[in-house]
C-alpha positions as CSV (number, residue, x, y, z in Angstrom):
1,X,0.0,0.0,0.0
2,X,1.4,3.3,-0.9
3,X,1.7,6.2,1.8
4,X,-0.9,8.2,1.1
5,X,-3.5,5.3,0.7
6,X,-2.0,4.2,4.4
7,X,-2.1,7.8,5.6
8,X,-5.5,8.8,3.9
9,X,-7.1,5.4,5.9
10,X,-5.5,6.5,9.2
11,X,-7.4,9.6,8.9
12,X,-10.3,8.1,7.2
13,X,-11.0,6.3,10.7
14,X,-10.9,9.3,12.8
15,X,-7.6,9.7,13.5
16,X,-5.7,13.2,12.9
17,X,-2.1,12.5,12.3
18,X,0.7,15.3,12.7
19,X,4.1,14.6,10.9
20,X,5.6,12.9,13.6
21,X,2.7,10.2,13.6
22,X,3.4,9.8,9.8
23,X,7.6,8.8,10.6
24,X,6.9,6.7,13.2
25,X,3.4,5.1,11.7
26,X,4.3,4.8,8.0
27,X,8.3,6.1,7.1
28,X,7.2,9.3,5.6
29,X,9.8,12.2,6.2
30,X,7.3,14.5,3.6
31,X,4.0,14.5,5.6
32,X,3.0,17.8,3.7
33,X,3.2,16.8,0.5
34,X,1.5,13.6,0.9
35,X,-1.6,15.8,2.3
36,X,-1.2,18.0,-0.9
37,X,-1.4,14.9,-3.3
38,X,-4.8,13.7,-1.4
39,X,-5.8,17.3,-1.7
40,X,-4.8,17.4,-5.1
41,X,-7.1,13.7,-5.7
42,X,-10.1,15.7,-3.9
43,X,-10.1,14.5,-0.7
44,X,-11.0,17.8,2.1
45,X,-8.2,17.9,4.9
46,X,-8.0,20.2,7.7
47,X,-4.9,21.4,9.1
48,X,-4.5,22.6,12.8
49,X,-1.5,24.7,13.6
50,X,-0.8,22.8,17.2
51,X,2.1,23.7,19.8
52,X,4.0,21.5,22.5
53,X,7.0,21.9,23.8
54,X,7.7,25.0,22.2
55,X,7.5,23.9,19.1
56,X,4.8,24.4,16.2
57,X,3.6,21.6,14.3
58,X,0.9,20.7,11.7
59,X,-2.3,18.2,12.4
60,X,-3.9,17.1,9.8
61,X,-8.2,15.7,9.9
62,X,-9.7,13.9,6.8
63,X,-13.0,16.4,6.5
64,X,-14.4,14.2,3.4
65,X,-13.4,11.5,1.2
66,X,-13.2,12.4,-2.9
67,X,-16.2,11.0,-4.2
């Protein structure tokens, strides 16, 4: 399975997933463009500007599946 048919299922059952969840979950250094090519196939994805630690990260939420 590819990484954004594994990511866009992770997300597809609820789960957000911020770019650390995508290195440890599925190998992928590139978590933004993998949201952009799911975007790009029509799929809706919100993204949360989140904070820990002192440090900003993204957290992405499947909104809709392309039809």
């Amino acid at each position: 399975m590819s990484q954004n048919n594994e990511i866009l299922s992770y997300m597809a059952k609820g789960n957000a997933i911020t770019p650390m969840d995508a290195l440890k979950k599925f190998g992928c250094f590139r978590l933004a463009s993998r949201i952009n090519d799911l975007r790009n196939d029509g799929h809706k994805i919100h993204k949360v500007m989140k904070e820990r630690n002192g440090k900003r990260f993204a957290s992405y939420y499947l909104i809709e599946r392309a039809k």
